[in-house]
One Martini backbone bead per residue (centre of mass of N, CA, C, O) as a GRO file, in nm:
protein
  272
    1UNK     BB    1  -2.395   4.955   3.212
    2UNK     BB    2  -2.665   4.751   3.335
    3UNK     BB    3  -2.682   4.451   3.400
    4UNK     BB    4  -2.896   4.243   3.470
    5UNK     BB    5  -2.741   4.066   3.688
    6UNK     BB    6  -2.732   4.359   3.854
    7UNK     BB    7  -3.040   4.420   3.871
    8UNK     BB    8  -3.075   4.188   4.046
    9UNK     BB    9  -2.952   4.233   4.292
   10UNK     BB   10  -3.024   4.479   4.388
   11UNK     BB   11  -3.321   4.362   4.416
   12UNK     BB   12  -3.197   4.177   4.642
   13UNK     BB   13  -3.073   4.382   4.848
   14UNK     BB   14  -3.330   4.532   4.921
   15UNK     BB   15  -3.481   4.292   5.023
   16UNK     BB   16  -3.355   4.203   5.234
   17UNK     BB   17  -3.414   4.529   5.390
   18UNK     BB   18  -3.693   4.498   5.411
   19UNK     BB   19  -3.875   4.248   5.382
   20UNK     BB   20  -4.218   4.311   5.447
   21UNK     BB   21  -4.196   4.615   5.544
   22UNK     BB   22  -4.128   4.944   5.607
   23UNK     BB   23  -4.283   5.016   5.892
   24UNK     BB   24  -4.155   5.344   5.925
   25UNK     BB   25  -4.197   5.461   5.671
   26UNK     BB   26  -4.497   5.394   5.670
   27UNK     BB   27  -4.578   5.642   5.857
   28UNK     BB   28  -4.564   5.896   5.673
   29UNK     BB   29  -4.580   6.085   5.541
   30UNK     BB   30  -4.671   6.199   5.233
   31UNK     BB   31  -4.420   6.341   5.015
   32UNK     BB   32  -4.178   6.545   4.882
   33UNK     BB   33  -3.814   6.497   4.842
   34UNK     BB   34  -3.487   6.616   4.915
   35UNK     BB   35  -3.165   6.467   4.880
   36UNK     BB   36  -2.825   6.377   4.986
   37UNK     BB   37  -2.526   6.254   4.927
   38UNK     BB   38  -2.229   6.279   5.160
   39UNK     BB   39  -1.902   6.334   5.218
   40UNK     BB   40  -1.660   6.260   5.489
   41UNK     BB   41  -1.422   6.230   5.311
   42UNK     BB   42  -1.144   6.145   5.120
   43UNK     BB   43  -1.243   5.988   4.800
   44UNK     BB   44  -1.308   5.747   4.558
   45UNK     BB   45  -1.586   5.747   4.346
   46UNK     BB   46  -1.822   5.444   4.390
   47UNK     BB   47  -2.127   5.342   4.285
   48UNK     BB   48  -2.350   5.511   4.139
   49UNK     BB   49  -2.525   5.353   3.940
   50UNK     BB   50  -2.635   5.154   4.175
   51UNK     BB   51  -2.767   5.403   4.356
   52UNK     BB   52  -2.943   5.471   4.180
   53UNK     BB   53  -3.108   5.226   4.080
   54UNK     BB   54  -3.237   5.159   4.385
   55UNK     BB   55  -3.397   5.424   4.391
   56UNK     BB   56  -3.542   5.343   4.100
   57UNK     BB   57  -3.718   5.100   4.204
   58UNK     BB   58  -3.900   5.335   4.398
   59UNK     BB   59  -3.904   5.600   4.188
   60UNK     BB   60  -3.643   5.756   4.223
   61UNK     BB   61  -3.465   6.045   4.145
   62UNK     BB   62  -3.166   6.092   4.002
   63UNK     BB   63  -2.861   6.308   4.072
   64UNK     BB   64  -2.522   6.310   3.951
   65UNK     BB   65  -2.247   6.447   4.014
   66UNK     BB   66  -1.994   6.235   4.097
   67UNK     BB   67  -1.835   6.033   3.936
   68UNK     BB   68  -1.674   5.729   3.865
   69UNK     BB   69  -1.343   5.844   4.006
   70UNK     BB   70  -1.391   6.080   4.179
   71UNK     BB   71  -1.294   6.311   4.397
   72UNK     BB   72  -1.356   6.356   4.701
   73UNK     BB   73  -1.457   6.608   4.987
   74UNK     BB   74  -1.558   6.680   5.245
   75UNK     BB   75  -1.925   6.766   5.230
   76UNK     BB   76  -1.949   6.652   4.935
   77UNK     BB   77  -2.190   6.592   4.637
   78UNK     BB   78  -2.282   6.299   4.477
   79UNK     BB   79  -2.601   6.332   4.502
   80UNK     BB   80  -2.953   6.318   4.412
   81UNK     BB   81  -3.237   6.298   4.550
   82UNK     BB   82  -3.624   6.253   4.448
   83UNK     BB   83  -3.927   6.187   4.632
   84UNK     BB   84  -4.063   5.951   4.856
   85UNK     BB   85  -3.989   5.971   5.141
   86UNK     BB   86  -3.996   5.695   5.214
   87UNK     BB   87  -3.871   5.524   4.989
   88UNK     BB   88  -3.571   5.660   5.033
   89UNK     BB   89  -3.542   5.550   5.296
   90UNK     BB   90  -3.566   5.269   5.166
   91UNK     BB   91  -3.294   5.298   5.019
   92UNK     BB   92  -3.035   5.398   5.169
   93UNK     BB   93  -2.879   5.140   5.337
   94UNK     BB   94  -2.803   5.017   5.055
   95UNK     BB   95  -2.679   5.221   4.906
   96UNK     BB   96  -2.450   5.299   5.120
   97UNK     BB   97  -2.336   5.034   5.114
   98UNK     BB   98  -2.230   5.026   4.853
   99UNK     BB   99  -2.085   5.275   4.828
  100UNK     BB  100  -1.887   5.248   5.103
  101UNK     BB  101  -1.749   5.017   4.960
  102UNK     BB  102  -1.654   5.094   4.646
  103UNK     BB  103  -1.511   5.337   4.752
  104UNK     BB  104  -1.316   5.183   4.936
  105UNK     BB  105  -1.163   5.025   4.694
  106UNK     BB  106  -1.095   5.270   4.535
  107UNK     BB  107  -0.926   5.413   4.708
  108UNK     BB  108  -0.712   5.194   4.792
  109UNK     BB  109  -0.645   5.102   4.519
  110UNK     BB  110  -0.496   5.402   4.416
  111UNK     BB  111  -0.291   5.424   4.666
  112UNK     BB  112  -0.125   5.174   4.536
  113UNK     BB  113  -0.072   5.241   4.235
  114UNK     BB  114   0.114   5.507   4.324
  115UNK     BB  115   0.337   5.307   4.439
  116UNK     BB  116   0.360   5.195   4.140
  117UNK     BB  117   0.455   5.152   3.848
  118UNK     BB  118   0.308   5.154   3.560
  119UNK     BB  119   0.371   4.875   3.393
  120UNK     BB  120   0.249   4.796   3.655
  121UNK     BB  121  -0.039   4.614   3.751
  122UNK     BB  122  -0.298   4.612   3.962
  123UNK     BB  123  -0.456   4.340   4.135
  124UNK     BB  124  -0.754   4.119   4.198
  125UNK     BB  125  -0.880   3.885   4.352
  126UNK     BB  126  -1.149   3.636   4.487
  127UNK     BB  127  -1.171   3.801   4.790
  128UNK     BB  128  -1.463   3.776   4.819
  129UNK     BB  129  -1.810   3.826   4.872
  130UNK     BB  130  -2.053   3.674   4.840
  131UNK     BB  131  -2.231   3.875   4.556
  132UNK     BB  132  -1.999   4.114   4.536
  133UNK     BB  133  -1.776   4.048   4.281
  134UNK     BB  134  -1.876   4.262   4.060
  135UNK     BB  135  -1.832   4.527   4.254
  136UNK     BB  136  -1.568   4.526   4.359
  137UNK     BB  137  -1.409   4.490   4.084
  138UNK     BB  138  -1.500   4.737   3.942
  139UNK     BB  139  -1.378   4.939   4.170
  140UNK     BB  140  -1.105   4.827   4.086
  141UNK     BB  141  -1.079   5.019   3.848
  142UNK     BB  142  -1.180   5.270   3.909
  143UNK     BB  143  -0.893   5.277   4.108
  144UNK     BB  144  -0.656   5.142   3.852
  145UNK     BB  145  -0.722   4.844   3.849
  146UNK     BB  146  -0.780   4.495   3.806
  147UNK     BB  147  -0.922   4.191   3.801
  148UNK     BB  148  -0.923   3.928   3.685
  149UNK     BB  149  -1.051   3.657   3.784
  150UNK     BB  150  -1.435   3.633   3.805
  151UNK     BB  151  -1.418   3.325   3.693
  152UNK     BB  152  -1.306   2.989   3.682
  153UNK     BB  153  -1.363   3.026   3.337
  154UNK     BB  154  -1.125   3.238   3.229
  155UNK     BB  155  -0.915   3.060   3.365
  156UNK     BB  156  -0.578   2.856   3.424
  157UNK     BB  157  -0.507   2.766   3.736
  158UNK     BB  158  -0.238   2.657   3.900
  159UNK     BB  159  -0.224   2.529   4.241
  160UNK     BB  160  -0.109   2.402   4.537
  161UNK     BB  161  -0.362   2.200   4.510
  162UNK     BB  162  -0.326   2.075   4.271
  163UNK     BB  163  -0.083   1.965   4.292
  164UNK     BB  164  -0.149   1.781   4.571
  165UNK     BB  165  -0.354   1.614   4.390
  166UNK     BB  166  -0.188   1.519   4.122
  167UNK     BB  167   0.187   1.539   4.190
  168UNK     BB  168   0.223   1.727   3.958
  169UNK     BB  169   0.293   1.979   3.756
  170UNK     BB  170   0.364   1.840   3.476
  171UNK     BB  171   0.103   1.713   3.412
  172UNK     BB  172  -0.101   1.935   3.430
  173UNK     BB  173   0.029   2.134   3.216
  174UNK     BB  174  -0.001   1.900   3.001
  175UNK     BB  175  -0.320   1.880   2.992
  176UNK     BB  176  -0.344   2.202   2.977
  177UNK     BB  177  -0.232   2.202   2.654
  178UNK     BB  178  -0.444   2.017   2.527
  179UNK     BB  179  -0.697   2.258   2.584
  180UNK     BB  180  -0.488   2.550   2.663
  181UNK     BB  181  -0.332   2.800   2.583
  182UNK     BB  182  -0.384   2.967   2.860
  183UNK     BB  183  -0.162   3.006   3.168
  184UNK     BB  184  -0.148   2.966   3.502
  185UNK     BB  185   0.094   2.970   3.794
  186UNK     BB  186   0.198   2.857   4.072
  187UNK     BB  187   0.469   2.935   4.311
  188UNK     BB  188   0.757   2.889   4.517
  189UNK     BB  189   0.969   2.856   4.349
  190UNK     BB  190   1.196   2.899   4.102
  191UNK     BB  191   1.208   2.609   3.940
  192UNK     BB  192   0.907   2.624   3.895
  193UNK     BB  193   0.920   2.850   3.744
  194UNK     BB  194   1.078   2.757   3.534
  195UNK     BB  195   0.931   2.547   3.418
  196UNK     BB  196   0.670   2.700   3.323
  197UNK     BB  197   0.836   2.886   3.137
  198UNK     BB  198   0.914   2.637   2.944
  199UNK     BB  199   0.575   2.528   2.946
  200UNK     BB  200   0.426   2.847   2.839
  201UNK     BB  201   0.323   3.007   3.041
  202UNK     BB  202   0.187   3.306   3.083
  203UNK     BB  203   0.181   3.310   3.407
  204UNK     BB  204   0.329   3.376   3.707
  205UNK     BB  205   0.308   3.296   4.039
  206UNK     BB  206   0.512   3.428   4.328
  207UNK     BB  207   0.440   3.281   4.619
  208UNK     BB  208   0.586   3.426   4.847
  209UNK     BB  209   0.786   3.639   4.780
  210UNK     BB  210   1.061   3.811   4.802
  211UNK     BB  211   1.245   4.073   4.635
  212UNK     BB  212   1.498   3.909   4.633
  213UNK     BB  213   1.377   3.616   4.463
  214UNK     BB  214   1.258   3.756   4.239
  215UNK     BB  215   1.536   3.914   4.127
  216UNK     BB  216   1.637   3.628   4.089
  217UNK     BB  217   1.465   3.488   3.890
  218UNK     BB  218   1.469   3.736   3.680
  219UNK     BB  219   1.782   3.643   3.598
  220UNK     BB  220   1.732   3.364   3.526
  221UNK     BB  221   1.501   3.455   3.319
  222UNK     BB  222   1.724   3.583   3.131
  223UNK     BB  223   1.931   3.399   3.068
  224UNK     BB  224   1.696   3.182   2.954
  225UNK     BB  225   1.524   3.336   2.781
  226UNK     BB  226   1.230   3.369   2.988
  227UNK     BB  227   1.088   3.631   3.007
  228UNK     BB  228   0.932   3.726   2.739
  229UNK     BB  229   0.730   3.491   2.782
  230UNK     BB  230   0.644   3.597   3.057
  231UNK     BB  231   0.442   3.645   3.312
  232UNK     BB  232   0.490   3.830   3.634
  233UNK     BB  233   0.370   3.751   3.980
  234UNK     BB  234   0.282   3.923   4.278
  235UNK     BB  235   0.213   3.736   4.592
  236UNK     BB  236   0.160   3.807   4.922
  237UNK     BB  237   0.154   3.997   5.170
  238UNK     BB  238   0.079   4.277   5.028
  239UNK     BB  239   0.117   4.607   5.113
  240UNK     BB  240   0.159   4.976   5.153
  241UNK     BB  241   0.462   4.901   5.270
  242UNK     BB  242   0.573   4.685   5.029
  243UNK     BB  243   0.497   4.771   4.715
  244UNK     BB  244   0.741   4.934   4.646
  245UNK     BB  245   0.932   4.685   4.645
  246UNK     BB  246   0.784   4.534   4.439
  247UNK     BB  247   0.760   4.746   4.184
  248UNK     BB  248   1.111   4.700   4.178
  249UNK     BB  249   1.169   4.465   4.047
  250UNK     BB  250   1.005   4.315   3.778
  251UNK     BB  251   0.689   4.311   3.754
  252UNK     BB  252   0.394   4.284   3.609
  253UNK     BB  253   0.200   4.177   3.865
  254UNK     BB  254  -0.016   4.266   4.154
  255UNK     BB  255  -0.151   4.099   4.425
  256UNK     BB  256  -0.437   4.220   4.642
  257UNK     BB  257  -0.688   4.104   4.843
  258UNK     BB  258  -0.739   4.367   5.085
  259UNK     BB  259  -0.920   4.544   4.871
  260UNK     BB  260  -1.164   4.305   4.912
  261UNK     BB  261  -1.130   4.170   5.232
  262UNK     BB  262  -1.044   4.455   5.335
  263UNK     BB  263  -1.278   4.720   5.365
  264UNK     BB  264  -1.268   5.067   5.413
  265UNK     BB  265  -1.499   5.257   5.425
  266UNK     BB  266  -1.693   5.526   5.351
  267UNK     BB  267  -1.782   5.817   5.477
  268UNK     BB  268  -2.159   5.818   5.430
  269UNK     BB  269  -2.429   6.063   5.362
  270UNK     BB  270  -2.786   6.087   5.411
  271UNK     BB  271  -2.964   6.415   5.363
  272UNK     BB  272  -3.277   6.624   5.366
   0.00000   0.00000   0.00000
């Protein structure tokens, strides 16, 4: 179900692309035409009721094929639309241009998901493009990952820019314990995860730990009984070569920026 606030930005996407008015398409006979979205790769499809809605602004009537998280293979119809033609074109690379960043978010995310245990999950950061976050987000959904924090009100974390304008970590989550239940904390090094993990941090981040320092921490924060109290969070460098290194530590949850901002689009394309 599309939230109102979806509905807005579809509609602001839209208008961005026509500017005062597709005059290309407004030369065209009117005519009624029926067109195609074709899949031109394997690839898991996301973003389907977005290109729906976008099309639907327009007057056009769309039907979904291939539902979003189904897999698809090269020349495969993902949808079908209906309407009048100029329409349908003044809708076509708006449409596609989400339909192929959000497949292509999904497909990245499902292919690193397969390489890691079931118990641990894939994470989404925040590096994602403004106006785009909710669209992304849900992408890695959809690819069988997770969102992590969708905005900055969801949850306190504590990074290493908060500690160096602090200037202590204990300082910090001393405050933070006084207004909220949980919280994540960054950290460097061993240390400060024994820190963090004593003063009841919910989630720990790793960043940039190799997986060999990760399985010296957790065996560390096993033998201090302080492991089953905290999740712990892998990050930073994290690619499709060595996720499976990663996966093999004993942490609960990876997180991988490049699914959101290097992000690798499907080839879709509209045939009439």
């Amino acid at each position: 179900m599309l939230t109102f606030n979806s509905k807005n930005q579809l509609r602001q996407f839209l208008a961005e692309d026509i500017g005062k008015g597709d005059i290309t398409s407004n030369l065209l006979t009117k005519k009624k035409i029926v067109a195609k979205i074709i899949s031109r790769e394997n690839a898991i499809v996301a973003g389907t009721k977005y290109a729906k809605e976008i099309f639907k602004i327009k007057g056009c009537h769309t039907r979904i094929l291939k539902k979003d998280g189904s897999k698809i293979k090269p020349n495969q119809a993902i949808m079908i639309i209906t309407g009048n033609a100029g329409n349908i074109l003044t809708c076509e690379r708006t449409a596609l241009n989400l339909l192929t960043r959000m497949s292509g978010i999904a497909t990245q995310t499902n292919s690193l998901v397969k390489k890691i245990p079931k118990n641990t999950k894939l994470y989404a950061t925040r590096k994602t493009v403004p106006g785009l976050r909710y669209f992304d987000k849900e992408a890695v959904e959809i690819g069988g990952g997770k969102k992590h924090r969708l905005t900055l009100d969801e949850m306190v974390m504590i990074k290493d820019n908060h500690i160096a304008i602090e200037g202590s970590l204990m300082s910090l989550i001393k405050k933070t314990k006084k207004k909220y239940k949980k919280f994540e904390v960054e950290v460097e090094n061993t240390q400060d995860a024994i820190l963090a993990a004593t003063e009841g941090a919910t989630i720990i981040m790793l960043d940039n730990f190799t997986p060999a320092q990760i399985k010296k921490t957790i065996n560390i924060l096993k033998n201090s009984k302080l492991r089953d109290k905290v999740l712990l969070e892998a990050s930073g460098g994290i690619n499709s070569k060595n996720i499976s290194k990663y996966g093999k530590t004993g942490v609960d949850i990876i997180s991988v920026g490049s699914i959101t901002n290097s992000v690798k689009g499907i080839d879709v394309s509209l045939e009439i």
